[in-house]
N, C-alpha and C positions, 0 to 999 in steps of 0.2 A: 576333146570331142573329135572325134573322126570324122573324114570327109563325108560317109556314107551317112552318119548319123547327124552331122549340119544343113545335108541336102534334104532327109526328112525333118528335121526339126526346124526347118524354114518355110516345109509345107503344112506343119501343123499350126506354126502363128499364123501362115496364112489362110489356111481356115477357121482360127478362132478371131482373126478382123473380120473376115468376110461374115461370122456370127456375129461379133458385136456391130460391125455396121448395120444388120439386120432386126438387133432384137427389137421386139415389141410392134415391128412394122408389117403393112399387109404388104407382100411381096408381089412384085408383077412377072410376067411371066418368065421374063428373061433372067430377073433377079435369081428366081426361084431354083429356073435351071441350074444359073450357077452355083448355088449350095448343091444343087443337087451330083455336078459332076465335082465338082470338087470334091463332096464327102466321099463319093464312092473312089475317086483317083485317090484318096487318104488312104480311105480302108484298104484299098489294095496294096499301097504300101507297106501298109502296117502287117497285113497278112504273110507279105513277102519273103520278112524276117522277125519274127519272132524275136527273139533275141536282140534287135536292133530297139525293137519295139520295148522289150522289158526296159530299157537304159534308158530309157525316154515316157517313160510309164508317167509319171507325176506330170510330163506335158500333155498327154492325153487325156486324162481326166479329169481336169477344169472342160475338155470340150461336152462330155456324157451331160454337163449340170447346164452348159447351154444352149442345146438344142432340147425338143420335144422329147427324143428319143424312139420314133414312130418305126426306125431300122434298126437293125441287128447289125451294120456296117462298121461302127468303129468298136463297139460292142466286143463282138464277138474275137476281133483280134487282139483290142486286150486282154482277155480272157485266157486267150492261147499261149498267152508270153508270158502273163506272170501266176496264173492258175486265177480259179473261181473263188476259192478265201480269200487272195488279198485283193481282188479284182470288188468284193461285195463289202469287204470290210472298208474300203476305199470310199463306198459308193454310200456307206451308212453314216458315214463322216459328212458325205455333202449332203445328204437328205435332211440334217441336222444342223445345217448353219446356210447363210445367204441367203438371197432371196427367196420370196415363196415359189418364183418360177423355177429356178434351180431347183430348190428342194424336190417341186413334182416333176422335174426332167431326171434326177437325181432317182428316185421310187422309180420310175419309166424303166431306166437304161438295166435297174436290177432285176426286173423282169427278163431283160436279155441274157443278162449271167444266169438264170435258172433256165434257160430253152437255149443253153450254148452247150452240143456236146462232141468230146475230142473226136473230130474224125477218125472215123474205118476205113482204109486201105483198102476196099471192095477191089478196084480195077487191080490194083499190084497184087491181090490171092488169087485172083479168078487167072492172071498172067501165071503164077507160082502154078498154079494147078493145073493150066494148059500147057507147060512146057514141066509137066510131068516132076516138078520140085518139090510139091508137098501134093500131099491128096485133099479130096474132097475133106471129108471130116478133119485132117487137120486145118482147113481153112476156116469152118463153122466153130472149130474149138477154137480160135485165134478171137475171132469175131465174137462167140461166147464168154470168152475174158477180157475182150474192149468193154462190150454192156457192162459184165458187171463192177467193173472199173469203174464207169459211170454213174454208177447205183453208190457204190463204196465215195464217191465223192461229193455227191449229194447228201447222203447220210453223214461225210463229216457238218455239213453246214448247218445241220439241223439249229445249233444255239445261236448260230447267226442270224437266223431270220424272225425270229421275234423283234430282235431288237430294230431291225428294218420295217418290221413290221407296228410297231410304234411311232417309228419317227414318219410314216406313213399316214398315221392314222394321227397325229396332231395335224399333221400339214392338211391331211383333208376336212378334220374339223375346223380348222384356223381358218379357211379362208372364203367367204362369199363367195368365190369365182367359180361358174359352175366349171370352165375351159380347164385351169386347172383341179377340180375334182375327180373330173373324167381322167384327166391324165394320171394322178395319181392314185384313183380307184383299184388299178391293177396291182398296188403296192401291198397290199395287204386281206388278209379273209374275216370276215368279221368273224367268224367262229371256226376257234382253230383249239386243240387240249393245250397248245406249248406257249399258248400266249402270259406274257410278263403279264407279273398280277398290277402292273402299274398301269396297262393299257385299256384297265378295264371302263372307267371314267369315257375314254373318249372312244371308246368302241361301243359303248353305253349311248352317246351324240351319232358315231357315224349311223347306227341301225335308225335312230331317229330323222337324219338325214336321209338315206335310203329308201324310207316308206315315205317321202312327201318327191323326192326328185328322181325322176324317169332314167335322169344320168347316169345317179351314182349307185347301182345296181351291183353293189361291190361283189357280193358273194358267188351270184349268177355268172357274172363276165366273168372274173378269176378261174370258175371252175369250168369253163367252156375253153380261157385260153391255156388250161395245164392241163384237160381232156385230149384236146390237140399236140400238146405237148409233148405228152407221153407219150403218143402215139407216131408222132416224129419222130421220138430217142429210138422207139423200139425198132422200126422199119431204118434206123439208118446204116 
């Protein structure tokens, strides 16, 4: 391991003590903070180097299974290092074993992997096009092939997310806790054509669930937060 990669991977155990110190605890306010700068001082690490970030990939994501996952902060830069396949394929693995809190931090964090998309170089075309190096439209056709870059890689994950979308929808029948229901409510649609014919049983309980708890409002919230979504990708 290289020095560069010991100095982050001394800040990522020590963000997942300062998580295990913390689970299951109501936080004061000072506590709170320091999760709070700590993750973002992580993510920006991790943001930094990509690259640094993939070689240390497997230490990052035991942290996505123990927090809530309520930010896009460590999210979104492993995303960037090792792509959105193996980043969801990762994530379906933890949504399927450990705790039930895990599991619904785990369904959380893959929501971030579907509202993560590769940055556009806005300032460096608009720079290109002011100092007379490409034109106008070839900056918009630049930008026209980032999008649909992003469409093309969505589209590969289509068969990934049933199966997300199951180990979702037991964790949300499984568990009496409404805290985590809500958390994991975003995991999955009750009514979707692609769903595994094996999901039908407990997507059969989650609708039943649904129509008695104000919370778990699954279909409604999902389609409000990937209305937003899309809307995000497009403007970005």
């Amino acid at each position: 391991m290289t020095d560069p990669d010991a100095e982050l991977a001394a800040a990522i155990y020590e963000f997942a003590a300062l998580l295990a110190d913390t689970e299951g605890r109501r936080l004061d306010q000072d506590r709170y903070e320091q999760v709070e700068t700590t993750r973002l001082s992580l993510g920006q690490a991790l943001a930094a180097d990509p690259a640094r970030t993939a070689r240390l990939a497997d230490r990052v994501l035991p942290l996505l299974a123990m927090e809530s996952g309520r930010t896009s902060q460590l999210v979104f830069p492993l995303v960037a290092a090792v792509g959105r396949q193996a980043a969801l394929t990762d994530l379906i693995s933890l949504a399927s074993e450990g705790s039930w809190r895990h599991w619904a931090n785990a369904c959380t964090a893959a929501y971030w992997v579907d509202a993560w998309a590769a940055p556009v170089p806005l300032d460096d075309l608009r720079e290109q096009v002011r100092a007379g190096r490409i034109s106008a439209e070839q900056a918009q056709e630049r930008i026209a092939r980032a999008l649909k870059q992003v469409q093309a890689i969505l589209e590969l994950l289509t068969d990934l997310w049933p199966h997300l979308w199951l180990a979702a929808a037991k964790r949300f029948t499984g568990s009496d806790d409404p805290d985590l229901r809500c958390l994991v409510q975003a995991g999955f649609p009750l009514e979707h054509p692609h769903h595994l014919p094996e999901a039908a049983p407990f997507l059969a309980e989650a609708r039943r669930i649904a129509e008695n708890d104000p919370c778990a409002q699954v279909d409604a919230g999902r389609r409000h937060r990937t209305a937003m979504l899309r809307g995000w990708i497009a403007d970005s």
